[in-house]
C-alpha positions in Angstrom: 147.5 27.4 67.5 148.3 25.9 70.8 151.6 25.4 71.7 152.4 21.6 72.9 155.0 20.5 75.1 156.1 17.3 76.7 155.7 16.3 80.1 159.9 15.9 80.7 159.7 19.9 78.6 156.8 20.9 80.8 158.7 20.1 84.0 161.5 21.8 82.6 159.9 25.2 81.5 157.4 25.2 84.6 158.1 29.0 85.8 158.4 30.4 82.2 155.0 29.1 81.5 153.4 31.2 83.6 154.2 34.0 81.5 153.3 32.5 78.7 149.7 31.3 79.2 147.3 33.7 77.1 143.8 32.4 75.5 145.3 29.7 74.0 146.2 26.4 76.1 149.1 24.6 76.1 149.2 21.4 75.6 151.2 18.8 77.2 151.9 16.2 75.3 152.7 12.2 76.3 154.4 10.3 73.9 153.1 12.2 71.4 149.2 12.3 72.7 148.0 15.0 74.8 146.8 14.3 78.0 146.6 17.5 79.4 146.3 21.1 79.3 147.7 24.7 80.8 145.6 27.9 81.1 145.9 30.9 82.8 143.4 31.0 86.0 141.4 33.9 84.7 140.6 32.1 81.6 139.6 28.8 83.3 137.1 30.7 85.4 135.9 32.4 81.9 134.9 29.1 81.2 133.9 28.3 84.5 131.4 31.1 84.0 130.3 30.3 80.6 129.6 26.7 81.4 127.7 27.6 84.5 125.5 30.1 81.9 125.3 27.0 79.5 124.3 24.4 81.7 121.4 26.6 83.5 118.3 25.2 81.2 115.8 28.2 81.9 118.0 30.8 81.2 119.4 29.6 78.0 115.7 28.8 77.1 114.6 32.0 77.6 117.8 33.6 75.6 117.0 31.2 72.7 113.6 33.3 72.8 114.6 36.6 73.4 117.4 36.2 70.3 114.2 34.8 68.0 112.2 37.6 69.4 115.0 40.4 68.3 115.7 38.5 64.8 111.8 38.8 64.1 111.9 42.9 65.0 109.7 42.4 68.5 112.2 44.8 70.2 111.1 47.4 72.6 112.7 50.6 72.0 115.4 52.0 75.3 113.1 55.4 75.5 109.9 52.7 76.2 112.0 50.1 78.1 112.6 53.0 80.6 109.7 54.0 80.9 108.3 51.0 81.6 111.0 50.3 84.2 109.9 53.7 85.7 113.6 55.2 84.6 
């Protein structure tokens, strides 16, 4: 569960948030609502990263097929994949 501050406890707590921030957000909170979010940098450029994957149209097509291609058993064994790949 996220933790949730707000904004006056957020301004308070600033430098101890730092060490706080882990996978989960926290949320900041106005008036009750939140309007806004804190995560550590190497999380937000996980996300980065997997948006960037999501949003690329060929690649995700071609992983859609390659996962229906390994649930119906067409899967090239590693000895033959390297052997192909001249390994």
């Amino acid at each position: 569960m996220s933790k949730r501050l707000t904004i006056a406890q957020a301004q308070q707590q600033l430098p101890n948030l730092l060490q706080e921030l882990t996978d989960q957000p926290i949320v900041i909170t106005q008036d009750g609502v939140p309007v806004m979010a804190a995560i550590s940098y190497n999380h937000l450029t996980e996300l980065l990263e997997t948006l960037d994957i999501l949003t690329d149209i060929e690649f995700v097509s071609k992983l859609r097929q390659s996962i229906t291609q390994a649930s119906e058993g067409k899967t090239v064994s590693w000895e033959n994949a390297k052997a192909k790949l001249g390994l």
